[in-house]
C-alpha positions in Angstrom: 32.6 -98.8 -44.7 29.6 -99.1 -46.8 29.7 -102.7 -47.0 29.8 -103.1 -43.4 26.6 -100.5 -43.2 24.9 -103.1 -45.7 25.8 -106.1 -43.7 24.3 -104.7 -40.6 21.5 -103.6 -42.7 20.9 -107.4 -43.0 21.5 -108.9 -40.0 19.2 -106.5 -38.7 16.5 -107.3 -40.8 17.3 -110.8 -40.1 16.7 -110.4 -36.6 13.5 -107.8 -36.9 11.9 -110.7 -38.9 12.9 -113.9 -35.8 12.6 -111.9 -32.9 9.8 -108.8 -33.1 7.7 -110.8 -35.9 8.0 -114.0 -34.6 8.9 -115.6 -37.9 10.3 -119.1 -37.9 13.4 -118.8 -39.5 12.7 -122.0 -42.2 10.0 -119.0 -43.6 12.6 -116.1 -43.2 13.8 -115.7 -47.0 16.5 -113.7 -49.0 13.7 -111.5 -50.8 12.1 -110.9 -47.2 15.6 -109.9 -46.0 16.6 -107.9 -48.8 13.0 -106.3 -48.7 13.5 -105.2 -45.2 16.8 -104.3 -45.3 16.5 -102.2 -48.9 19.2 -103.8 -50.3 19.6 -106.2 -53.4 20.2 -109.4 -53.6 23.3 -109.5 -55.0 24.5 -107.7 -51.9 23.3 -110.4 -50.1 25.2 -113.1 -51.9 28.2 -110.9 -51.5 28.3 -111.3 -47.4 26.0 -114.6 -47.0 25.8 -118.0 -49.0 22.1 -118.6 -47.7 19.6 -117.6 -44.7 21.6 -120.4 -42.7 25.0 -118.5 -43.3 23.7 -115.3 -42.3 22.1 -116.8 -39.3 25.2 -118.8 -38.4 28.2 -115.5 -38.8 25.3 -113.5 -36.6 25.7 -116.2 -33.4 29.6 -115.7 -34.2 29.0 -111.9 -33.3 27.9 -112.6 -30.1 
C-alpha cells in the first residue's frame, strides 16, 4: 500500500511539473520529481528506470 501511495506521489508530481508548470518534459528531472513529490530517489529508481519510463507506464494508466 505504501509503495503505491509513493508511486502516485510521483506521477503526480510528474504531471504538476508538464501540465500546470508548463515544463517541457526533456527539463523535467528525477531531483525535480523527487523534490516535488518528497520522496527519495531511491524510491524513484524502485518504480521507474528514467523520466521516459515514468512518463511512458503513466500513458499506460490511461
Amino acid at each position: 500500500m505504501k509503495r503505491e501511495k509513493q508511486k502516485k506521489k510521483l506521477f503526480d508530481a510528474f504531471v504538476s511539473m508538464v501540465l500546470t508548470e508548463q515544463l517541457p518534459i526533456k527539463k523535467v528531472t528525477v531531483t525535480r520529481i523527487t523534490a516535488k513529490a518528497g520522496v527519495n530517489r531511491r524510491t524513484f529508481y524502485t518504480h521507474f528506470e528514467d523520466v521516459y519510463d515514468l512518463h511512458r507506464q503513466l500513458q499506460n494508466c490511461w
